[in-house]
C-alpha positions in Angstrom: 152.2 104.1 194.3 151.7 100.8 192.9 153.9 98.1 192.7 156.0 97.2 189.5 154.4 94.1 188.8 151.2 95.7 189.3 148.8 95.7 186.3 148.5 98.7 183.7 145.0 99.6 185.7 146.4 99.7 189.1 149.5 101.4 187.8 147.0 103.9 186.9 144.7 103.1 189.6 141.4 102.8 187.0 139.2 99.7 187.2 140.5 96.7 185.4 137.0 97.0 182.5 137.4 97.4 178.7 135.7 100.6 178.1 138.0 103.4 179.3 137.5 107.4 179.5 140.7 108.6 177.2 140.7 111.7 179.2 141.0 110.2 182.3 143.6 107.6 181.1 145.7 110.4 179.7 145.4 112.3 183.2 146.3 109.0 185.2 149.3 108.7 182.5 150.3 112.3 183.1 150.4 112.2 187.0 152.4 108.9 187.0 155.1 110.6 184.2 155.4 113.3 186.7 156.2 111.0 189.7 158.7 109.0 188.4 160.2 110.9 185.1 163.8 110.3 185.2 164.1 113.9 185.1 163.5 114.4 188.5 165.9 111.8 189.4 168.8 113.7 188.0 170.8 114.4 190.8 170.2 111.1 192.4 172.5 108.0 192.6 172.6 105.3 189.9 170.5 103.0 191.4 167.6 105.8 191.8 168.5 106.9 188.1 167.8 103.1 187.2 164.9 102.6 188.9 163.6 105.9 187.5 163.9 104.6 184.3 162.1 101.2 184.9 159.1 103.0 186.3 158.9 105.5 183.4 159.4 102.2 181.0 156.9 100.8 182.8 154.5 103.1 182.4 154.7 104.1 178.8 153.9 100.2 177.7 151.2 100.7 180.1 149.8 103.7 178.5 150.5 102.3 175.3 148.4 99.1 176.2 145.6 100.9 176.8 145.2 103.8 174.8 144.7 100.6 171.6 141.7 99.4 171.9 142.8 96.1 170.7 145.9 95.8 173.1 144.0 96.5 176.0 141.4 94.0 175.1 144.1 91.2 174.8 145.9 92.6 178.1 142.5 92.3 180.1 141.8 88.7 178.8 145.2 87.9 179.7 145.2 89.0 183.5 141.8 87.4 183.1 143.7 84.2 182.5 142.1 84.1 178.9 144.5 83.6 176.2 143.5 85.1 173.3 146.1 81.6 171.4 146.3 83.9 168.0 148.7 81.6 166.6 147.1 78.5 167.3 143.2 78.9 167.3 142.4 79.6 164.3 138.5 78.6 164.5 136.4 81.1 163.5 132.1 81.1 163.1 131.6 80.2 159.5 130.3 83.7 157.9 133.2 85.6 159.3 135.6 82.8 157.3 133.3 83.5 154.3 133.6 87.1 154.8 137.3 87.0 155.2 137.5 84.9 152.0 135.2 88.1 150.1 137.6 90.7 151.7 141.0 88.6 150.7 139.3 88.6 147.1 138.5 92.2 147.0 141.5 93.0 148.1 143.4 91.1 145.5 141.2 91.7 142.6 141.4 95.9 142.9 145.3 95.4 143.5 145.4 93.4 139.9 143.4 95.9 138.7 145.4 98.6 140.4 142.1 100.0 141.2 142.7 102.3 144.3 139.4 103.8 144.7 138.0 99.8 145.2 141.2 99.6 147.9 139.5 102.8 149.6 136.2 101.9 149.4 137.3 98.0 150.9 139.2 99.8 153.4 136.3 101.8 154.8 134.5 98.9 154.9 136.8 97.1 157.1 137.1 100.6 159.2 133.0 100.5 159.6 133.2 96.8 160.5 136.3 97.5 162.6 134.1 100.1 164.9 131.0 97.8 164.9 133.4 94.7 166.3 134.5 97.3 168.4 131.2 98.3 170.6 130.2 94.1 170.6 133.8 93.7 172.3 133.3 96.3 174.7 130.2 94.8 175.8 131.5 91.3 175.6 134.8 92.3 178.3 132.7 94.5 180.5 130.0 91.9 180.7 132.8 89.0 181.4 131.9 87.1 178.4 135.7 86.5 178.2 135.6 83.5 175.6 133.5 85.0 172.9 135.2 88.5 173.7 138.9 86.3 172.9 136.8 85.0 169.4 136.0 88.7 168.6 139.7 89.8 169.3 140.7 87.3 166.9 138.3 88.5 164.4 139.8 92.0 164.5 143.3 91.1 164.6 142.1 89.7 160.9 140.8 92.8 159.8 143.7 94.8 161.6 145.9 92.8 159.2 143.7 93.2 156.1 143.6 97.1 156.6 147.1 97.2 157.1 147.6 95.2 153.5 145.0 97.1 151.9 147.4 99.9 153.2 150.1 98.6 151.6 148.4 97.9 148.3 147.2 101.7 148.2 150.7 103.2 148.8 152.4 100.7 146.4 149.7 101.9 143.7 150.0 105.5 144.6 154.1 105.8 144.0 
């Protein structure tokens, strides 16, 4: 078994890429959950019991990690060395600010207007974007293009964030 300080990947001893087979990341998941389930610790001492419980911990944020396509993609450029500096790089290629700027105005417009079929329609919009970003990130990590991949997680943390307030605008509007 791997070490605790191990990454997510070796934890679940896949290759450290981007694009990931859900089936076998839920497998490698599953056999690791059996091994060290606190369950089967039960009868052991407290120290066992403990570190039982660390290694399941340990491997639930891992899973979690990588089941998000976004998570993952900020774990790998951080193991990379490559951080992603959310909070302070804010510097962004010109037609994704102007598109940001249509977006924010879309989304406050149809919330004035309490127009929820213009929130839907925005919000599959940002969901069809969302996918597109997706596949270009996928080939940006897996190809080691690890500084425009951290620009493109940026991006979609910004639309994550939209969706989310779109979201919010929908459900206010609807009760």
């Amino acid at each position: 078994m791997a070490s605790i300080s191990d990454s997510h990947f070796d934890l679940f001893q896949l290759p450290a890429r981007y694009t990931l087979d859900a089936d076998t990341l839920e497998h490698a998941y599953r056999t690791v959950q059996t091994q060290v389930h606190p369950d089967r610790f039960a009868a052991a001492g407290d120290a066992q019991k403990r570190i039982a419980m660390q290694w399941a911990t340990r491997a639930n944020e891992a899973y979690r990690t990588l089941r998000d396509p976004l998570k993952r993609a900020i774990y790998l450029l951080s193991i990379r060395g490559v951080d992603v500096a959310m909070e302070s790089n804010t510097a962004m290629e010109p037609a994704f600010l102007m598109q940001q700027m249509e977006w924010r105005e879309g989304v406050e417009d149809a919330a004035a207007a309490k127009n929820v079929d213009a929130l839907d329609a925005l919000l599959t919009e940002l969901r069809d974007e969302e996918r597109v970003r997706f596949t270009k990130l996928a080939a940006l990590l897996d190809n080691g293009a690890d500084q425009a991949a951290a620009e493109a997680v940026r991006q979609l943390m910004f639309i994550e964030r939209v969706a989310a307030e779109i979201g919010t605008q929908i459900e206010r509007l609807e009760h």
